[in-house]
Residue frames as qw, qx, qy, qz and C-alpha x, y, z in Angstrom:
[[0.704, -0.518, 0.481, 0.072, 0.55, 7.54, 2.45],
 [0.791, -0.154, 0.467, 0.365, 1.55, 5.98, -0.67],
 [0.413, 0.866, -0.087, 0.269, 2.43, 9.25, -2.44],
 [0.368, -0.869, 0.329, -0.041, 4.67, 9.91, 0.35],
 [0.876, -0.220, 0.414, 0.116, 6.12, 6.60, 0.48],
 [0.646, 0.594, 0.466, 0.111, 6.43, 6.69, -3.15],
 [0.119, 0.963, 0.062, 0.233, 7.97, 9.83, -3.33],
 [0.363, -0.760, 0.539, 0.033, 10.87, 9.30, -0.91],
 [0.880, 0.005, 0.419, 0.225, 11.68, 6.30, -2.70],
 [0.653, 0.537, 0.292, 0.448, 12.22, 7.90, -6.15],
 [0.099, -0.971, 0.181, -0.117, 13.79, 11.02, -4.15],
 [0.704, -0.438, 0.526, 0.190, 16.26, 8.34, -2.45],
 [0.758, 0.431, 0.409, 0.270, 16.85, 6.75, -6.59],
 [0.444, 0.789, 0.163, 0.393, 17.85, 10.26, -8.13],
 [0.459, -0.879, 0.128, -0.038, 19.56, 11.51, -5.34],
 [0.542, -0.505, 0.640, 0.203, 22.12, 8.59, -5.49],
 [0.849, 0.056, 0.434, 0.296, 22.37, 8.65, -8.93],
 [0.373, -0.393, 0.345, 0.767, 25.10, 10.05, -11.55],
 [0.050, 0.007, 0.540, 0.840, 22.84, 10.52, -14.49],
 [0.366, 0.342, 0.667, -0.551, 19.33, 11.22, -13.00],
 [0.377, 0.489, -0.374, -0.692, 18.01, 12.11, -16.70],
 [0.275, 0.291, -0.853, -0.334, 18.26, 8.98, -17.58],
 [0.003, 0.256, 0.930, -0.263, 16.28, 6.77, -15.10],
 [0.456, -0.144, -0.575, -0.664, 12.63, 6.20, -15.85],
 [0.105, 0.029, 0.881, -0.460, 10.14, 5.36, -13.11],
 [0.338, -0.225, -0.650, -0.642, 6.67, 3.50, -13.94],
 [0.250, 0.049, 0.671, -0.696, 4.09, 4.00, -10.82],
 [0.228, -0.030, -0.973, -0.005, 1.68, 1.68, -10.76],
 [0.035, 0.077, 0.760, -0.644, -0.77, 2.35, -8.96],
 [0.148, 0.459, 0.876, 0.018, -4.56, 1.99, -7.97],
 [0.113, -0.636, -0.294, -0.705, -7.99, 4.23, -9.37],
 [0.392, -0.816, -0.388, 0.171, -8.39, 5.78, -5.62],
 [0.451, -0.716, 0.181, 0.501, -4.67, 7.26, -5.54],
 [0.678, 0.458, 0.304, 0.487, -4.10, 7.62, -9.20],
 [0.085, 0.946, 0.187, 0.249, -4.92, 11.49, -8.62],
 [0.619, -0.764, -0.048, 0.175, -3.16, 11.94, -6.31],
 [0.773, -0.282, 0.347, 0.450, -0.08, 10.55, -7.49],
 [0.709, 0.319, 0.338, 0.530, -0.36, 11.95, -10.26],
 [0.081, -0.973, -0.160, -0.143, -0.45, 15.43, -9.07],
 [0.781, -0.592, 0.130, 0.150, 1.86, 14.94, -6.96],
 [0.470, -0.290, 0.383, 0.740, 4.99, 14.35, -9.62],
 [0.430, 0.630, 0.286, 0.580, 3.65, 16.73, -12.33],
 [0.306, -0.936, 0.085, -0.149, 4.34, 19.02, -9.18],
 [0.507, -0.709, 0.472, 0.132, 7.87, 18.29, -8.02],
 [0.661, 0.602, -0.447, -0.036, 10.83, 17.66, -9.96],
 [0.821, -0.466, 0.311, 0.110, 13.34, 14.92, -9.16],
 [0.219, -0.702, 0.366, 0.570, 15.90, 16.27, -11.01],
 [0.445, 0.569, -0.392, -0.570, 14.66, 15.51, -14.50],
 [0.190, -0.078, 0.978, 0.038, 14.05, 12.10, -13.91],
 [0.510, -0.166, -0.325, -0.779, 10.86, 11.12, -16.08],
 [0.250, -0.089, 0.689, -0.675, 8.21, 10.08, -13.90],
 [0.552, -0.202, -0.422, -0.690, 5.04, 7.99, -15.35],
 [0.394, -0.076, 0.687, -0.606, 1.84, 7.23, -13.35],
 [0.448, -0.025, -0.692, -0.566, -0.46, 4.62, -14.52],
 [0.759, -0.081, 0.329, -0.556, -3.71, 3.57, -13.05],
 [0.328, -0.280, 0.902, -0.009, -3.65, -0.34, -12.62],
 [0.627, 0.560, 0.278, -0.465, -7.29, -0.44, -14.30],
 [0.323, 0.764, -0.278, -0.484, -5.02, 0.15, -17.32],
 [0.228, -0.325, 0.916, -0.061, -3.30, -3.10, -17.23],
 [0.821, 0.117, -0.183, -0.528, -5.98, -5.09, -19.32],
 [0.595, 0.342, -0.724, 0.073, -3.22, -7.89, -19.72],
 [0.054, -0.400, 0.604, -0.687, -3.52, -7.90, -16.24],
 [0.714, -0.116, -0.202, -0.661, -5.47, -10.75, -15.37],
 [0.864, -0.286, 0.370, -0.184, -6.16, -14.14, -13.42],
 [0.939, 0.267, -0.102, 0.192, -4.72, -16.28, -16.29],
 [0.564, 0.511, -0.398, 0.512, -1.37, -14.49, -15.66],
 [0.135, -0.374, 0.641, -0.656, -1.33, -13.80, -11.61],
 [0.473, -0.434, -0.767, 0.008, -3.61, -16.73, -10.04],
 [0.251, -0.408, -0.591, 0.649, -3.60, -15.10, -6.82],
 [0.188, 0.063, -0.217, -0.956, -5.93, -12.44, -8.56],
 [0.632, -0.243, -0.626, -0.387, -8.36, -14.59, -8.89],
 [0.464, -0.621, -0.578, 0.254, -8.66, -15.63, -5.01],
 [0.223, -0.137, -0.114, 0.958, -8.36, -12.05, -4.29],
 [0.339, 0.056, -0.094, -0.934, -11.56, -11.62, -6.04],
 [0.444, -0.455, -0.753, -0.169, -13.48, -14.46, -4.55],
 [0.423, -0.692, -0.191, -0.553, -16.19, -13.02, -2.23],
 [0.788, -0.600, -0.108, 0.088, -15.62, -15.47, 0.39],
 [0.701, -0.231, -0.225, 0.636, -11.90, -14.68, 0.70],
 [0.093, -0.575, -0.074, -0.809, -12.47, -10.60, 0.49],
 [0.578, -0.706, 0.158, -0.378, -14.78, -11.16, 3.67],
 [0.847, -0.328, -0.286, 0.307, -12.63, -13.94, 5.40],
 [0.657, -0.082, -0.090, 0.744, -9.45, -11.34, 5.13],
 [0.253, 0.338, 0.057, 0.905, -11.02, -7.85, 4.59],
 [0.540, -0.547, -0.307, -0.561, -14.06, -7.53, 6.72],
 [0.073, -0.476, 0.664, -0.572, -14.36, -7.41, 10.10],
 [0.809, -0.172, -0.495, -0.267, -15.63, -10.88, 10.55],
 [0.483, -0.691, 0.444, -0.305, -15.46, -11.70, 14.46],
 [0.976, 0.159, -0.122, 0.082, -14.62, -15.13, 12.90],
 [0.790, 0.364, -0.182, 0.459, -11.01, -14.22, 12.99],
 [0.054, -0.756, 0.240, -0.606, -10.63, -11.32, 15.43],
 [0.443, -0.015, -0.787, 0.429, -8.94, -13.02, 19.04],
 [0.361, -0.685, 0.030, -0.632, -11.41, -11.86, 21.64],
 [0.798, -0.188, -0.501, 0.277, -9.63, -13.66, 24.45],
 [0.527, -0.844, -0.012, 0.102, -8.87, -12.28, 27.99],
 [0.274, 0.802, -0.459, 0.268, -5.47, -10.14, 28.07],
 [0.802, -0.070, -0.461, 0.372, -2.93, -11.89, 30.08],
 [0.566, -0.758, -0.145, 0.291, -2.06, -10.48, 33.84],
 [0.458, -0.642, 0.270, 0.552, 0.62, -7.36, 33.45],
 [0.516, 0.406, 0.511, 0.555, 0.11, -7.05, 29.51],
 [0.008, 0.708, 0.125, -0.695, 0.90, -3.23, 28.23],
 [0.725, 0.634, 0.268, -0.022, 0.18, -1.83, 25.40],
 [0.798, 0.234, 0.229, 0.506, 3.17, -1.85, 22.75],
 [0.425, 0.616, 0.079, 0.659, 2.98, 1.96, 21.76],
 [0.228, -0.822, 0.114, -0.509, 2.46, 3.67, 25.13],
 [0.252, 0.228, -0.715, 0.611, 3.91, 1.47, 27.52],
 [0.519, -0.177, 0.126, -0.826, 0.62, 1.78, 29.43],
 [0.342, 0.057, 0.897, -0.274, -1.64, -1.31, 30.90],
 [0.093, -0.326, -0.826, -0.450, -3.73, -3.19, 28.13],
 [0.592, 0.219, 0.385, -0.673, -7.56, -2.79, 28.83],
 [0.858, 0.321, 0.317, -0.247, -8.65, -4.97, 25.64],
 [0.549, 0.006, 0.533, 0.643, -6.91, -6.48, 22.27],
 [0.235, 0.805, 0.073, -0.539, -7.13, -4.37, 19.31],
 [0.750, 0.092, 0.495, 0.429, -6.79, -5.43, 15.76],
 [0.118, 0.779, -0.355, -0.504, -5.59, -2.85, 13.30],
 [0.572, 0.007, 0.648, 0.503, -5.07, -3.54, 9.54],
 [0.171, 0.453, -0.157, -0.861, -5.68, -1.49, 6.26],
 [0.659, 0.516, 0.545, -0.047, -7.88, -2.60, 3.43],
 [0.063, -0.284, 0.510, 0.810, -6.70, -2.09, -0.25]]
């Protein structure tokens, strides 16, 4: 998903510019999708734009003292409060009379939370 994503962006960038050659894009990104990503543009030109991938790992500098919110990101308790499926936080309340669901249009039967973990 976030080659794709990733991939129309900097397709959309070189497209709508006059001197693609010139522009420089630094991807970012984490050690699960590094491969990926980086497969991904040493396969496909974007029209001679240069293209670097860097794993975030790489980023020593990269550290609580300079992003606080790194630091609660890697306290335990807020990992399980926001990434785990802790029933703490999930609504298990009764659906309201005549509730459908959003993507079919169909009648609810239960809630359903849905979120991604990074």
């Amino acid at each position: 998903m976030y080659v794709l994503a990733t991939s129309v962006f900097v397709n959309f960038i070189v497209q709508n510019v006059d001197h693609s050659k010139q522009v420089v894009f630094y991807v970012v990104i984490d050690e699960i999708n590094h491969g990926a990503m980086q497969v991904w543009f040493a396969m496909n030109d974007y029209k001679a734009a240069t293209i670097e991938v860097q794993n975030d790992d790489d980023f020593n500098w990269l550290n609580t003292s300079y992003i606080p919110v790194l630091k609660q990101l890697r306290d335990e308790e807020t990992q399980s409060y926001y990434f785990k499926d802790s029933p703490d936080i999930i609504d298990q309340s009764e659906l309201p009379e005549g509730k459908v669901c959003f993507a079919s249009g169909k009648p609810a039967k239960k809630w359903a939370l849905w979120s991604q973990n990074y």
